[in-house]
Backbone as a chain_set.jsonl record, in Angstrom:
{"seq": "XXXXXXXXXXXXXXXXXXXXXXXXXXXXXXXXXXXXXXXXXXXXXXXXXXXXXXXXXXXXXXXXXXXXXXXXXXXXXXXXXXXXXXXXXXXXXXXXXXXXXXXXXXX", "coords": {"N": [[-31.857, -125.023, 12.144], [-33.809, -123.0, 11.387], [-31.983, -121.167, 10.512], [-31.094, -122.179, 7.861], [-33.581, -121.99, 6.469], [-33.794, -119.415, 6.357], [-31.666, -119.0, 4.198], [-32.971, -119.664, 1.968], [-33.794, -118.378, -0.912], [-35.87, -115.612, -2.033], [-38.714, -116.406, -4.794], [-38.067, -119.116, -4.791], [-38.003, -122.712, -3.612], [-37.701, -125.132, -0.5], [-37.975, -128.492, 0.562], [-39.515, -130.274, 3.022], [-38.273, -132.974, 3.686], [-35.969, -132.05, 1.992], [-34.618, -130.334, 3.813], [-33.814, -131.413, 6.07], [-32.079, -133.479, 4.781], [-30.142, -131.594, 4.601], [-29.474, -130.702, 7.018], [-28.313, -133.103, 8.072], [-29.83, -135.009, 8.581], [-31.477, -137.063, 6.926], [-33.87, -138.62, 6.797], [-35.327, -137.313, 9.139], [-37.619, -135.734, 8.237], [-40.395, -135.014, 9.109], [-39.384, -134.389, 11.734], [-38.635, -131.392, 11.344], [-40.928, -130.568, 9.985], [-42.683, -130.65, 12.257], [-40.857, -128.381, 13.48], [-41.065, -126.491, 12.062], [-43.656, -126.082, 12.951], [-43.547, -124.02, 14.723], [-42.055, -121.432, 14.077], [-40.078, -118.279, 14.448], [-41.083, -115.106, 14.025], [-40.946, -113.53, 11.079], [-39.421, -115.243, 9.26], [-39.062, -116.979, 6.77], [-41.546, -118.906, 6.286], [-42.994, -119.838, 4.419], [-41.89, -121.097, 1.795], [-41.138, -123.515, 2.554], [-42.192, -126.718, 1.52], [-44.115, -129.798, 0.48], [-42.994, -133.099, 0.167], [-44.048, -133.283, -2.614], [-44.032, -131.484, -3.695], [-46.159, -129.78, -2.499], [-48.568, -128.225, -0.718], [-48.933, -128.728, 3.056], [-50.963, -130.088, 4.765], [-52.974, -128.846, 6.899], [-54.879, -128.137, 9.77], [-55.402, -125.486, 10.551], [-56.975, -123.803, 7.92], [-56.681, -121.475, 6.856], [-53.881, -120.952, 6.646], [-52.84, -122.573, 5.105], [-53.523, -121.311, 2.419], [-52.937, -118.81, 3.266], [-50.089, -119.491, 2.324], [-49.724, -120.343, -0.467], [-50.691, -118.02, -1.781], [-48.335, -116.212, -0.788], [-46.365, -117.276, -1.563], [-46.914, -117.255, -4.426], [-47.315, -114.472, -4.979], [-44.101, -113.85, -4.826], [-43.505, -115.106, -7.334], [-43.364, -117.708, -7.617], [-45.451, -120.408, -9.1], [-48.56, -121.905, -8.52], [-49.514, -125.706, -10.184], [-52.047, -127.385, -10.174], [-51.94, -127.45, -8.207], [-49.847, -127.686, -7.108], [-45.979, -126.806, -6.703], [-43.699, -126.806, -9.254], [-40.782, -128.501, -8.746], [-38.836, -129.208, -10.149], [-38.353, -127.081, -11.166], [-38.308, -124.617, -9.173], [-37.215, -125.707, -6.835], [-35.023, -124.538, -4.523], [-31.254, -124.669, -4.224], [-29.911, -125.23, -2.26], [-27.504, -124.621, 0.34], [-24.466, -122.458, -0.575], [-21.595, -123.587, -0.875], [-18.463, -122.839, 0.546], [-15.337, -122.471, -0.823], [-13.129, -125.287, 0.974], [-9.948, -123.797, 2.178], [-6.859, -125.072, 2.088], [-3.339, -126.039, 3.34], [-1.708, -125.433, 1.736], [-2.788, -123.895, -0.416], [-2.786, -121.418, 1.637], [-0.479, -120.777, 1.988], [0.345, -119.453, -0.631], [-1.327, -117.045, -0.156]], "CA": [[-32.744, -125.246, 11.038], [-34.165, -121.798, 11.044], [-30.612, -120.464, 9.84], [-31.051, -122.559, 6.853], [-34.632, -121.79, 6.232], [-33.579, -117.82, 6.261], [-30.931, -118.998, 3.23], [-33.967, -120.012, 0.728], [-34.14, -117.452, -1.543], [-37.26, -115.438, -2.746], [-38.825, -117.322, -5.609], [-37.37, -120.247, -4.146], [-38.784, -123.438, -2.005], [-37.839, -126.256, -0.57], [-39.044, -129.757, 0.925], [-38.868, -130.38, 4.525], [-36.559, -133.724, 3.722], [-34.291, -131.593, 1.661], [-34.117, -129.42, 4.616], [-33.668, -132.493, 6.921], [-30.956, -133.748, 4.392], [-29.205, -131.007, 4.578], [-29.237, -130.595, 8.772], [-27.52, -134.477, 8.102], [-30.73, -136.348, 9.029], [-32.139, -137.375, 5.904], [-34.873, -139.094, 7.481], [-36.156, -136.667, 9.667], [-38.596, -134.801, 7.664], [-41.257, -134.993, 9.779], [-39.435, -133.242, 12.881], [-38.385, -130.298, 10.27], [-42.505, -130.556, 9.768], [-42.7, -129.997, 13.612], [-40.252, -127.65, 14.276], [-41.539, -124.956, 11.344], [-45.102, -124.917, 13.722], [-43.643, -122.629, 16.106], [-41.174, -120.68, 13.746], [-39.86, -117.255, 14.875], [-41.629, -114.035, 13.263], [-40.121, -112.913, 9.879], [-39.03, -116.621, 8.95], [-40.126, -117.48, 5.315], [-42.125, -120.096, 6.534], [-44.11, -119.996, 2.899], [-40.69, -121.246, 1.22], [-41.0, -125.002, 2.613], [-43.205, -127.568, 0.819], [-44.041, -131.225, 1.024], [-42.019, -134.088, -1.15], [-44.814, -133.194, -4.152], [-43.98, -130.273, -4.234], [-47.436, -128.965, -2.151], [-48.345, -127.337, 0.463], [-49.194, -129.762, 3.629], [-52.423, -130.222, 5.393], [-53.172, -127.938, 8.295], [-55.828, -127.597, 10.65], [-55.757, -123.743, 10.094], [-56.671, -124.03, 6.642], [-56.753, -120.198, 6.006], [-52.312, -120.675, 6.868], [-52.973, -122.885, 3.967], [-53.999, -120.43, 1.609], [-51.53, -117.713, 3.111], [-48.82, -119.856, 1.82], [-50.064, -119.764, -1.198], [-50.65, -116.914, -1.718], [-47.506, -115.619, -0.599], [-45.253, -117.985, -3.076], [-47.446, -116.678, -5.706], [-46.5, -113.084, -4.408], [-42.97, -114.343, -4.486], [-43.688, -115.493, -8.029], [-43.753, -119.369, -7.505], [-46.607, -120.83, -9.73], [-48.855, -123.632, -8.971], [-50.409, -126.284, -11.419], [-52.603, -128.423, -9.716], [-51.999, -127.708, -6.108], [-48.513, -128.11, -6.705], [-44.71, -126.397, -7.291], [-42.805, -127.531, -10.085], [-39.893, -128.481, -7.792], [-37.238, -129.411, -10.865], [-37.592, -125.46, -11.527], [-38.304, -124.06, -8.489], [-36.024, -125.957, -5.832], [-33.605, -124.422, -4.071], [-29.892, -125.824, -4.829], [-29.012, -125.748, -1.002], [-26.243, -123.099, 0.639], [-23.325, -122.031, -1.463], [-20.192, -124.171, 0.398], [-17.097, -122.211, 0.432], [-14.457, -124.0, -0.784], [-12.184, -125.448, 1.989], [-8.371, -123.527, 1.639], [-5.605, -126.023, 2.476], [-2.221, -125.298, 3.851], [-0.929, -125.049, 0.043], [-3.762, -122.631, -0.51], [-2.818, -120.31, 2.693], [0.94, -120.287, 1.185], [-0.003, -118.35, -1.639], [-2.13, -116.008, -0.095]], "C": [[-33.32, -123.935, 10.554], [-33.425, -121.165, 10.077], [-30.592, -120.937, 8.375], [-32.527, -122.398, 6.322], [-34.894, -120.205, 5.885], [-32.75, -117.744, 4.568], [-31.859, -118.83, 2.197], [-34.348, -118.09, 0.123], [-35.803, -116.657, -2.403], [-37.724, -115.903, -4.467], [-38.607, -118.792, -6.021], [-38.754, -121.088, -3.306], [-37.954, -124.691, -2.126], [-38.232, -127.465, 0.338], [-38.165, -129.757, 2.398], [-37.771, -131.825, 4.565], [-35.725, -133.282, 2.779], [-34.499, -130.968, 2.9], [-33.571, -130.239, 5.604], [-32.387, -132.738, 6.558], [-29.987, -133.056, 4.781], [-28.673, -130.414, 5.755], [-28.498, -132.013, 8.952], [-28.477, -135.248, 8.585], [-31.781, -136.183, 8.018], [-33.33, -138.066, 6.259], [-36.329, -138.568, 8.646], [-37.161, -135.394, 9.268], [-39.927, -133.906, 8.309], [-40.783, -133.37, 11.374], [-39.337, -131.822, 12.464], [-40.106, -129.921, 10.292], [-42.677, -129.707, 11.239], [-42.042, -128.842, 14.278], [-40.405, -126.279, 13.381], [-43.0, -124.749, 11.629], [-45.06, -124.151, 14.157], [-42.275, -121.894, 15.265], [-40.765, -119.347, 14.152], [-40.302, -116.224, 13.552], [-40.223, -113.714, 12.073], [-39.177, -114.154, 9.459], [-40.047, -116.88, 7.935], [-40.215, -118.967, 4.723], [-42.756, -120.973, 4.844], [-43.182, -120.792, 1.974], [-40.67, -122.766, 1.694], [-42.168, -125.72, 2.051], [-43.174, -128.71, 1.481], [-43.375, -131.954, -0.319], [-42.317, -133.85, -2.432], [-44.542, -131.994, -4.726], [-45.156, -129.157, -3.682], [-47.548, -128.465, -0.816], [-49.5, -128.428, 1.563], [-50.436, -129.239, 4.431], [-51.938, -129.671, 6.704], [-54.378, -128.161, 9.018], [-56.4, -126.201, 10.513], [-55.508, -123.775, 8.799], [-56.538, -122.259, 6.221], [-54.677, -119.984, 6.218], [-51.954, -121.145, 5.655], [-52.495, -121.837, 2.477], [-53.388, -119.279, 1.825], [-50.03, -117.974, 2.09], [-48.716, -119.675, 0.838], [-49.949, -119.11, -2.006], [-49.147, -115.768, -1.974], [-46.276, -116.013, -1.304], [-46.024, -117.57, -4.201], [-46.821, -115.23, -5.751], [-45.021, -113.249, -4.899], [-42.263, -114.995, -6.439], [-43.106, -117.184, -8.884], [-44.947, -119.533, -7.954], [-47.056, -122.092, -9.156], [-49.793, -123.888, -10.096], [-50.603, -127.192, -10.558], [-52.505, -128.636, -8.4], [-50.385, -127.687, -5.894], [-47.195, -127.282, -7.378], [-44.044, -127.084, -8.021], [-41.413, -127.414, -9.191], [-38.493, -128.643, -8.942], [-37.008, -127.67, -11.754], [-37.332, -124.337, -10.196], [-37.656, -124.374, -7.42], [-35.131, -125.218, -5.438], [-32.9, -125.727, -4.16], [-29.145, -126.169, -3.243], [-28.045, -124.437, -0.551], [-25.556, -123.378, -0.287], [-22.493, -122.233, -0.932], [-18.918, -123.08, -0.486], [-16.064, -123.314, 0.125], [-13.079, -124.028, 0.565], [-10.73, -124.834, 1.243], [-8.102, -124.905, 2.358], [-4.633, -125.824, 2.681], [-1.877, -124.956, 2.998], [-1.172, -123.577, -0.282], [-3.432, -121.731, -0.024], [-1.698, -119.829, 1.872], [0.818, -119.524, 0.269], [-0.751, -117.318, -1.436], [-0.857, -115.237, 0.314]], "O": [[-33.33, -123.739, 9.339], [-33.884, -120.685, 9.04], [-30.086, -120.146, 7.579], [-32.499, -123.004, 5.251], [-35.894, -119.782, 5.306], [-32.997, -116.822, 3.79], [-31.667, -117.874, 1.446], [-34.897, -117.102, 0.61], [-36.566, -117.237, -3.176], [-36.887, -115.643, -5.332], [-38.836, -119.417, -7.056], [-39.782, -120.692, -2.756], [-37.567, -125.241, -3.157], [-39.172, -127.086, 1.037], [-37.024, -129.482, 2.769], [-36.738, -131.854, 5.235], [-34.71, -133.948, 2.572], [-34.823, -132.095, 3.272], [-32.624, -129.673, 6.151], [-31.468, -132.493, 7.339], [-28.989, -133.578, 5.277], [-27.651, -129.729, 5.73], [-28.01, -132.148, 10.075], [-28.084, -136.298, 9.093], [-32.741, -135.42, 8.113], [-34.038, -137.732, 5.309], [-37.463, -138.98, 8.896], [-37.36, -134.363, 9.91], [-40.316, -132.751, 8.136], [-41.281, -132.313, 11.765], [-39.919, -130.997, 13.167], [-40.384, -128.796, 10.706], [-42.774, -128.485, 11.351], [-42.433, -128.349, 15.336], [-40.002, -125.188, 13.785], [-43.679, -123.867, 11.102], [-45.985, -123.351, 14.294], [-41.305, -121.814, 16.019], [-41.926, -118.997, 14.361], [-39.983, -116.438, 12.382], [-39.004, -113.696, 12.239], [-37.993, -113.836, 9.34], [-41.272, -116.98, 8.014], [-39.75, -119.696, 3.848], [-42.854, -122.13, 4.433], [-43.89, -121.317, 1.114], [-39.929, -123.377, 0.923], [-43.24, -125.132, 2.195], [-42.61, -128.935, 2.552], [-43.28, -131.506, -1.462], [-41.514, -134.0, -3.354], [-44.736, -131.572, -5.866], [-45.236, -128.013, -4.129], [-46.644, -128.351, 0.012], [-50.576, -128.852, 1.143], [-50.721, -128.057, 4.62], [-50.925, -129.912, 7.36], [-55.092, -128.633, 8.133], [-57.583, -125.885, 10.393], [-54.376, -123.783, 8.317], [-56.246, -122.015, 5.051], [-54.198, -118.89, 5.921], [-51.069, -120.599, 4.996], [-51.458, -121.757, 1.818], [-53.172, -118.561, 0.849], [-49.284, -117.216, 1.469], [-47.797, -118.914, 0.535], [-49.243, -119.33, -2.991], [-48.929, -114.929, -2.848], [-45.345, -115.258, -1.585], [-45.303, -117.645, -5.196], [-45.907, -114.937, -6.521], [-44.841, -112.314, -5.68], [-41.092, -115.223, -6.742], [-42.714, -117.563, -9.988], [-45.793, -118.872, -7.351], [-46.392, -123.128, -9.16], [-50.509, -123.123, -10.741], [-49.674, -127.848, -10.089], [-52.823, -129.575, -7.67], [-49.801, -127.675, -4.81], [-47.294, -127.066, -8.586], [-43.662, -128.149, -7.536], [-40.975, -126.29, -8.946], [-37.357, -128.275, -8.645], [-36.13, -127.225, -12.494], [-36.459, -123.469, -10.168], [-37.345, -123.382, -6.762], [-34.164, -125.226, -6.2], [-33.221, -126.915, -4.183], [-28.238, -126.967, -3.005], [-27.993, -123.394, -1.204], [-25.772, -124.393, -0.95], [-22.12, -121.295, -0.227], [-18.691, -122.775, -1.657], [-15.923, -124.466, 0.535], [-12.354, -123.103, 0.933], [-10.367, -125.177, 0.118], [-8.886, -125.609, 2.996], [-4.476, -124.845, 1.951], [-1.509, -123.789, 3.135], [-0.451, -122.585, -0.393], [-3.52, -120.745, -0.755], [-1.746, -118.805, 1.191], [1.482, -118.519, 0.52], [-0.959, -116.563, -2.386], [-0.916, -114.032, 0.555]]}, "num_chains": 1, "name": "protein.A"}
């Protein structure tokens, strides 16, 4: 999950069930939630949201306000607490396209 959380590009974000979706468990949003508490240093943690597009309730509200912050930095806007997600979404990795034996033949 990390590995795909490193892909998101700067100016970029996206939602912990796209990130779920796209690990093949569309459903598990939540553990995605759990498993970016303890992320490894230099992981651009600031780059995941919640379904609205916002940034999710903490306990450490000043991590809050880093996030923030740091998608603003990044030059992600909010209106109202929230990322416009149908501009600012990431589209997902960039799949290679599968060759095929046909394919190899011509190389």
């Amino acid at each position: 999950m990390h590995a795909l959380v490193r892909q998101i590009p700067r100016g970029n974000v996206a939602t912990y069930g796209q990130l779920a979706a796209l690990l093949g468990s569309p459903r598990a949003a939540r553990a995605v939630g759990y498993a970016m508490k303890r992320c490894p240093h230099g992981l651009p943690w600031q780059r995941v949201l919640n379904a609205r597009g916002g940034i999710s309730l903490r306990a450490n509200v000043s991590s809050m306000i880093t996030q923030r912050v740091l998608l603003e930095q990044e030059g992600v806007p909010f209106r109202n607490g929230r990322v416009d997600l149908t501009r600012y979404r990431w589209a997902g990795p960039r799949r290679r396209p599968r060759l095929t034996l046909a394919a190899l033949g011509r190389l």
